[in-house]
C-alpha positions as CSV (number, residue, x, y, z in Angstrom):
1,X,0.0,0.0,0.0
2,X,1.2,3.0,-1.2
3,X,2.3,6.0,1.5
4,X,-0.3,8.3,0.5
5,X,-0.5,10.6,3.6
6,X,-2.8,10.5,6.8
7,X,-5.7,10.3,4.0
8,X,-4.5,7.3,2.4
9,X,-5.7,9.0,-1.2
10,X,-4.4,12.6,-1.0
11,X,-1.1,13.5,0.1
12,X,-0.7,15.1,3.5
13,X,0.2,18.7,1.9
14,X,-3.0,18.4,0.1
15,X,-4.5,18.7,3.7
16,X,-3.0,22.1,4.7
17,X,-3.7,23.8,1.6
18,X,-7.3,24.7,1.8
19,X,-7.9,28.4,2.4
20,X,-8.7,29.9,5.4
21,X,-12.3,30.3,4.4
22,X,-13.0,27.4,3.0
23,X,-16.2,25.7,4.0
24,X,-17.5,22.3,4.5
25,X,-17.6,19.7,1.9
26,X,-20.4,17.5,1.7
27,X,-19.2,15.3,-1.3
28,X,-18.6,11.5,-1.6
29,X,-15.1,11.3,0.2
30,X,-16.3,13.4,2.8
31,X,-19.6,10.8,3.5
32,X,-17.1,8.3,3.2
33,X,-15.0,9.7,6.0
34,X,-18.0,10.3,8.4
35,X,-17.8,6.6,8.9
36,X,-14.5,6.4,9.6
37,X,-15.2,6.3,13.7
38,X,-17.8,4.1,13.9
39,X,-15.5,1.5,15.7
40,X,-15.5,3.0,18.6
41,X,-19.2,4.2,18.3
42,X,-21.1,1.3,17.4
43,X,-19.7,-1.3,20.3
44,X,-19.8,1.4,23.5
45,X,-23.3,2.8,22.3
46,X,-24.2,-1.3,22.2
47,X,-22.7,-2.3,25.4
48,X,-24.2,1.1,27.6
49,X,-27.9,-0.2,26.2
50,X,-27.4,-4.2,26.9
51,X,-25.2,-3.7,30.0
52,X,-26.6,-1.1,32.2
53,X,-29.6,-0.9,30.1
54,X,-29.6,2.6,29.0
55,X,-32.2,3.9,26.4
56,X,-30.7,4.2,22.9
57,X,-32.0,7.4,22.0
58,X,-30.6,9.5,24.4
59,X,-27.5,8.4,23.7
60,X,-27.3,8.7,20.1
61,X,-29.2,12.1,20.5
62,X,-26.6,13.7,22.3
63,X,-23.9,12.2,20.4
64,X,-25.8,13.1,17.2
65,X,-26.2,17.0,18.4
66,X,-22.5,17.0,19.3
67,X,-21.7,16.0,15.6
68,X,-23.2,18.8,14.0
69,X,-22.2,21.4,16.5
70,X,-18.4,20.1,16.2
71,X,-18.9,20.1,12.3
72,X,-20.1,23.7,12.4
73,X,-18.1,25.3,14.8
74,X,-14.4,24.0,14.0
75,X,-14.7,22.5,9.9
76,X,-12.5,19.6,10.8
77,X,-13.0,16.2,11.3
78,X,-12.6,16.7,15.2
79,X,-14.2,13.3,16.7
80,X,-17.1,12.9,19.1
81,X,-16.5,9.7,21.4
82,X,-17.5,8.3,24.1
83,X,-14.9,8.5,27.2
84,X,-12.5,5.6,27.3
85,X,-12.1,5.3,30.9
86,X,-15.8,5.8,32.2
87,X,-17.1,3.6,29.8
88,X,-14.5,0.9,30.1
89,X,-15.2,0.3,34.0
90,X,-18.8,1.4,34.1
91,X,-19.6,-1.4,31.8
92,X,-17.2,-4.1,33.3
93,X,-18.3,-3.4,36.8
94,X,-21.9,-3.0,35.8
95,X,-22.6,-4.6,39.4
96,X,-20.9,-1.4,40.9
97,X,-22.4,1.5,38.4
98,X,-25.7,2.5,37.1
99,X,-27.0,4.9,34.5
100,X,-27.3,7.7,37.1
101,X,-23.6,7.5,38.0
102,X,-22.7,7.8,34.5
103,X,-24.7,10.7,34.2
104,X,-23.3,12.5,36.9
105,X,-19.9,11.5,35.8
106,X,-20.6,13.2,33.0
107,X,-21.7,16.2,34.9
108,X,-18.9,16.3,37.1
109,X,-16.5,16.5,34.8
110,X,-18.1,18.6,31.6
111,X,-17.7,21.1,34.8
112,X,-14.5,20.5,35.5
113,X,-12.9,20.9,32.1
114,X,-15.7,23.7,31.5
115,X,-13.7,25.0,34.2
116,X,-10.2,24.7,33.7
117,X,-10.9,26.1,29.8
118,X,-12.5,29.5,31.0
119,X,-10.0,30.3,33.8
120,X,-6.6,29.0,31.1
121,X,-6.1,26.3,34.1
122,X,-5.6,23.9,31.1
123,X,-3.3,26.1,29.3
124,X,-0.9,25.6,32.3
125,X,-1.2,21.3,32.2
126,X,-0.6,21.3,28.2
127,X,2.5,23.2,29.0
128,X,3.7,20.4,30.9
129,X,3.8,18.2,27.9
130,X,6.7,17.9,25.9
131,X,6.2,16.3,22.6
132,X,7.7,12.9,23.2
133,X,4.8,12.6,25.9
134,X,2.5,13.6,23.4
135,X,3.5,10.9,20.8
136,X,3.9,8.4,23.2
137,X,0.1,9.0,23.9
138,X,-0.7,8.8,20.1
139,X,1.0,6.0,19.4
140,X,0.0,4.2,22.7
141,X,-3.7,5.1,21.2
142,X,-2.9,3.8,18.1
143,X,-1.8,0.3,18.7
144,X,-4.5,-0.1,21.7
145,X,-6.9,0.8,18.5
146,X,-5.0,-1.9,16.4
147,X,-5.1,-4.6,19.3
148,X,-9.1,-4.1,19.4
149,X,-9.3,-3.9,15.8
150,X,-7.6,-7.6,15.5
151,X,-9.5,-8.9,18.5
152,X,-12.9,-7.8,16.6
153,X,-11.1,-9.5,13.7
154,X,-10.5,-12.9,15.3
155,X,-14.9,-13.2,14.9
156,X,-14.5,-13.8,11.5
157,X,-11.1,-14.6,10.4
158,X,-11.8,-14.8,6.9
159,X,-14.8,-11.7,6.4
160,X,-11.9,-9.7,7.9
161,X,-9.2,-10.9,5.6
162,X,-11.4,-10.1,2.6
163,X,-12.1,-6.6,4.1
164,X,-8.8,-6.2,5.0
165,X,-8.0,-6.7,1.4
166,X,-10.4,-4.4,-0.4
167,X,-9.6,-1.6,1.7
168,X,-6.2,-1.4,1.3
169,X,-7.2,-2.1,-2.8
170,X,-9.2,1.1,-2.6
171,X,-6.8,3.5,-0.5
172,X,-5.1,3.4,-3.5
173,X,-7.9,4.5,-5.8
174,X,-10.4,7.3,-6.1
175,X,-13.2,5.2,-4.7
176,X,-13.6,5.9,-1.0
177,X,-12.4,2.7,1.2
178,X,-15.1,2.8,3.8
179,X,-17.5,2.6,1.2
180,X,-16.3,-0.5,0.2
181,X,-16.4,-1.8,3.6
182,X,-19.7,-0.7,5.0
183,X,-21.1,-2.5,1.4
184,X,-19.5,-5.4,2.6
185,X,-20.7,-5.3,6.1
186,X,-24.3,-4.9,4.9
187,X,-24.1,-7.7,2.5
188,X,-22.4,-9.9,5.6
189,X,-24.7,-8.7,8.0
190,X,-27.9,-9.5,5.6
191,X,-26.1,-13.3,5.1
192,X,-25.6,-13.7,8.6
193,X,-28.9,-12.7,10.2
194,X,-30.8,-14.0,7.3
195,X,-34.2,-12.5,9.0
196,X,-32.4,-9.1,9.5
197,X,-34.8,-7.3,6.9
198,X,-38.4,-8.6,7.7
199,X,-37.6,-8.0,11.6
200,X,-36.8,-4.3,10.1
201,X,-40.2,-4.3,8.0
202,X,-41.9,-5.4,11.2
203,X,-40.2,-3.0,13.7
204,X,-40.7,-0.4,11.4
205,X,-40.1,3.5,12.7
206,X,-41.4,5.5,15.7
207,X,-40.5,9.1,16.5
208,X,-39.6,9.0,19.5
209,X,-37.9,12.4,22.2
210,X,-35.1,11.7,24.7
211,X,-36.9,12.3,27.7
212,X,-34.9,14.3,30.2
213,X,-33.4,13.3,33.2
214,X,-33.0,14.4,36.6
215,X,-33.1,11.3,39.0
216,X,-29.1,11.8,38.9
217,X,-28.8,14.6,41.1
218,X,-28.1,12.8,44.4
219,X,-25.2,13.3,46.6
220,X,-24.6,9.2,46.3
221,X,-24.8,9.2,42.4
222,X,-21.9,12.1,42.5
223,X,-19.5,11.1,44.9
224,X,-19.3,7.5,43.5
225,X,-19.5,9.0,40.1
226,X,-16.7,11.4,41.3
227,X,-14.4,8.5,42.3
228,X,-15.2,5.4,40.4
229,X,-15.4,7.1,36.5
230,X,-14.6,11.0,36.7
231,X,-11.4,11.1,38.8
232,X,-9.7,8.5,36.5
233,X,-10.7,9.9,33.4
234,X,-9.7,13.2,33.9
235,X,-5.7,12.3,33.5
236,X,-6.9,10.6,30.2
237,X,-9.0,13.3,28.4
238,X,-6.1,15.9,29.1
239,X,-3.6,13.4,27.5
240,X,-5.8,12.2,24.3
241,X,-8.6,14.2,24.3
242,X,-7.2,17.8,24.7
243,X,-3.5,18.0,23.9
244,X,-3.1,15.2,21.4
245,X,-6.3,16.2,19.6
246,X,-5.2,19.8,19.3
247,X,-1.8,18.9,17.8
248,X,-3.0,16.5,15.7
249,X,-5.6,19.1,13.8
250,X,-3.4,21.5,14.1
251,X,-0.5,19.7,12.0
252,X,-3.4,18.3,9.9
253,X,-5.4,21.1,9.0
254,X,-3.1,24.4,10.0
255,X,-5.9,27.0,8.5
256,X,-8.3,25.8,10.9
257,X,-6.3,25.6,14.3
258,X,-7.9,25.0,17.6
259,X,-6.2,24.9,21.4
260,X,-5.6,23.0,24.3
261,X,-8.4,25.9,25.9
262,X,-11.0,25.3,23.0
263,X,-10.9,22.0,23.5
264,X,-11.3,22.0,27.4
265,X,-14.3,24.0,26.6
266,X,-16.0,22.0,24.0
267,X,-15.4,18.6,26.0
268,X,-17.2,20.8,28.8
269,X,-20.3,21.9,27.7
270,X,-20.9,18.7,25.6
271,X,-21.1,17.0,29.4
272,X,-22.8,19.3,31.4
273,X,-25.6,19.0,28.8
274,X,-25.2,15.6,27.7
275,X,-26.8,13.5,30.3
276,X,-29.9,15.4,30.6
277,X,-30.6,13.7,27.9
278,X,-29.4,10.3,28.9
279,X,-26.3,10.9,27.1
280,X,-23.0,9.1,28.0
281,X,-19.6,11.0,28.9
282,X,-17.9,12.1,25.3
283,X,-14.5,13.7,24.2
284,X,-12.9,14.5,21.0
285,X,-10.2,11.4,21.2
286,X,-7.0,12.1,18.7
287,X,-7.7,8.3,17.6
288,X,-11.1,9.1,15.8
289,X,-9.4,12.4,13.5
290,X,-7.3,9.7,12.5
291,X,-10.2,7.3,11.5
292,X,-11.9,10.2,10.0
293,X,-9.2,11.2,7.8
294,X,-8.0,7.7,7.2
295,X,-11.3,7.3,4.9
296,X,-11.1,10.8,3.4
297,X,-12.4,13.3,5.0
298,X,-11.0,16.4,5.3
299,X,-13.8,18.8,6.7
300,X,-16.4,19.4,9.3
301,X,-18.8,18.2,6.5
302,X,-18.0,14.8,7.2
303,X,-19.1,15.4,11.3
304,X,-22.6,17.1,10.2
305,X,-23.2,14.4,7.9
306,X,-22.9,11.9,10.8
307,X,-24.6,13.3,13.4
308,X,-27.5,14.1,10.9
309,X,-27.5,10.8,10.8
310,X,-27.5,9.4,14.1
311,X,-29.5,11.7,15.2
312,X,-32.4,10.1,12.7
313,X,-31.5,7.1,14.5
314,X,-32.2,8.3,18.0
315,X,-35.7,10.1,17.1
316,X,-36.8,7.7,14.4
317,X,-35.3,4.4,14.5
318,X,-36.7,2.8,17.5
319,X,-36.0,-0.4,18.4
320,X,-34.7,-0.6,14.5
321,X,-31.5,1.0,15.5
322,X,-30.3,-1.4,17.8
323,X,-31.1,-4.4,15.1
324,X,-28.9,-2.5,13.0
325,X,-26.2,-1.9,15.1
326,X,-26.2,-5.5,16.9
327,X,-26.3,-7.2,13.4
328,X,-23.2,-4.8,11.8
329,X,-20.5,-7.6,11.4
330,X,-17.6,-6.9,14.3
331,X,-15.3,-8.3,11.9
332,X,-15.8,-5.2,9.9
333,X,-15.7,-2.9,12.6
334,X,-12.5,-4.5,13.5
335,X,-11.1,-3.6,10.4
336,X,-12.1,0.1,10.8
337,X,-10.2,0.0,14.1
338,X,-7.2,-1.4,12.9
339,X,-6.5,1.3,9.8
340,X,-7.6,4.0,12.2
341,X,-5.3,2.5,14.8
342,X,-2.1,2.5,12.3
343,X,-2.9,6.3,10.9
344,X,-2.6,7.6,14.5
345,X,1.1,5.2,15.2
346,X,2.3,6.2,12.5
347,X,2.1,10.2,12.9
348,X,5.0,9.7,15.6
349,X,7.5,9.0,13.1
350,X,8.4,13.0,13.5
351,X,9.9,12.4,16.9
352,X,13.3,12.1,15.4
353,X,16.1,10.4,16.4
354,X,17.5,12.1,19.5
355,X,17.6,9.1,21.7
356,X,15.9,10.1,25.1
357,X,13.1,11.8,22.9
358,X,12.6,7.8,21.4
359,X,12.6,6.5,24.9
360,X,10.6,8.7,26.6
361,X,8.1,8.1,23.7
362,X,8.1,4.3,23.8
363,X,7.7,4.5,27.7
364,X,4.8,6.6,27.4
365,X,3.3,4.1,24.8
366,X,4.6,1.2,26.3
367,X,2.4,2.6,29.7
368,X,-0.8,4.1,27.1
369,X,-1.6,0.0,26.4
370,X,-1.8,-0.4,30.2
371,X,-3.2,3.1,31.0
372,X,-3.5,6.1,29.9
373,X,-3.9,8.2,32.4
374,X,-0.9,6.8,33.9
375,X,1.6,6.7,30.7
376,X,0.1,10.7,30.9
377,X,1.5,11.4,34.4
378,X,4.3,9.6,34.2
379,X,5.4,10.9,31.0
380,X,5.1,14.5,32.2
381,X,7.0,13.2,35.6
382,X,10.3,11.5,33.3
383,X,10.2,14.5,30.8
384,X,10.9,17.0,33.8
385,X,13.2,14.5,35.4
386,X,15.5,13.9,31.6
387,X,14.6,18.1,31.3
388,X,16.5,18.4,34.9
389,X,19.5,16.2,34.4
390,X,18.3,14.3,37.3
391,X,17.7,10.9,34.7
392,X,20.2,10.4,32.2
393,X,19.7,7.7,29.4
């Protein structure tokens, strides 16, 4: 597969050449792209509704809402995901969480990054990060995003192989890839689930609302949403979520910049709104600009296009929504994960060769697969130490 750039079909100086003014696209590699983070989309929004039960439509509702707002506001394909680190234990502790913790999770910490953007707080933590922290966090990302990719993969060896092989057949071409593969998953998912369309044509469509909550506002519900999901996330987000996100966009896409403060700010007020809704905790994860752009897009079109989208999920698709999302093949979703996984490693090959730069880098990665949060704090810690003389490698 040829090198092509962080878009696979256009090469990366085609992506800081638009003008300054230049709007969003809404053509056929920009639709393409809008798929391009669905593999972190589709199996969180499936797990919060089988595991703790939660209603689909708030969820997609405020995710697709925080699409087109995204879309508008910055014109890049900044991602909209759901929060690694609350999602990950709420739903593998569902014994120990409920719904109303993960919406005042949310709530908690929408406020505190809310916070930390207006007062510049988080302008004073980016500063702390020197680059080789920063790419150990991408590339850390990127290879958790390729293990999951192959473990979705191992489902069905050999619909993965053949997806596998007519993406990379396509990053070559002018046809989008993630057209390709979203044909193949709806022609595997129809085989598979052979009743797949008359359940659809008897589920049919009902408009539905999210109806708003407010059952979460307990001192219980906060103070075990405080210190199960928020506190441990918080490290995370600043690593992936705030710093790596703005550098990535801003290397990316240099006419449309954005900030460590922007960032804070946008991650808040997505979460203090968010689970009035029933909406689960989201952040703009470096990992999902590299899906994006991985399958061509190279605007905020590509975000509005998706949340338009989902958001005619939440309010018309029912119970029809989740039959579509549980029958998607997660050998093809695997697939997505693993291209989206190698486009993030592979932006770290600008570290250069300076020798405690590389380590620091791999230590930080090496400690990303474990945790993130962790590889984040430490990272800062060994930087300062190497920055002080006190470490020498």
């Amino acid at each position: 597969m040829a090198d092509n750039g962080p878009g696979g079909s256009l090469p990366l100086q085609s992506l800081n050449s638009r003008p300054s003014g230049f709007p969003n696209r809404f053509d056929a590699s920009e639709w393409a792209g809008a798929f391009g983070d669905i593999g972190t989309l589709i199996p969180f929004v499936l797990a919060y509704v089988s595991v703790l039960h939660m209603s689909p439509v708030g969820i997609l509702f405020a995710f697709g809402l925080a699409y087109l707002i995204t879309g508008v506001v910055y014109k890049t394909p900044i991602p909209v995901q759901p929060m690694k680190a609350i999602g990950g234990f709420a739903l593998g502790h569902p014994h120990q969480v409920n719904p109303l913790m993960v919406w005042a999770s949310g709530l908690i910490i929408g406020a505190a990054w809310l916070t930390m953007g207006l007062s510049r707080a988080v302008d004073v933590l980016s500063h702390l990060a020197a680059k080789p922290v920063v790419r150990g966090i991408m590339l850390g990302l990127g290879l958790t995003f390729a293990e999951m990719g192959i473990e979705r993969m191992t489902h069905n060896w050999v619909l993965a192989a053949l997806a596998a092989a007519v993406a990379m057949t396509l990053f070559s071409t002018r046809f989008p890839a993630m057209f390709g593969l979203l044909i193949i998953g709806v022609i595997a998912a129809v085989m598979l689930h052979p009743d797949l369309l008359s359940r659809l044509m008897t589920t049919g469509l009902a408009f539905r609302l999210p109806s708003l909550q407010t059952q979460f506002l307990s001192g219980t519900n906060f103070t075990k949403g405080f210190f199960l999901l928020a506190l441990p996330q918080l490290p995370l987000t600043l690593g992936n979520a705030i710093i790596a996100i703005t550098h990535e966009n801003n290397e990316l896409f240099p006419q449309h910049p954005v900030s460590e403060r922007k960032m804070a700010i946008s991650t808040g007020i997505m979460n203090v709104l968010s689970p009035w809704v029933g909406g689960v905790p989201m952040c703009h994860g470096a990992g999902g600009m590299a899906g994006h752009v991985r399958f061509n897009a190279r605007t905020g079109g590509s975000l509005i296009i998706l949340g338009s989208l989902v958001l005619l999920l939440a309010l018309l698709g029912g119970p029809s929504t989740m039959l579509v999302l549980q029958a998607f093949p997660s050998a093809v979703i695997g697939v997505i994960l693993f291209f989206a996984g190698m486009e993030l490693a592979v932006s770290v090959r600008d570290i250069g060769n300076k020798k405690e730069d590389v380590y620091l880098m791999l230590l930080v990665a090496a400690l990303a697969i474990w945790n993130m949060g962790i590889a984040f704090l430490c990272g800062i810690i060994m930087s300062e130490a190497l920055r002080r003389k006190w470490v020498r490698l």
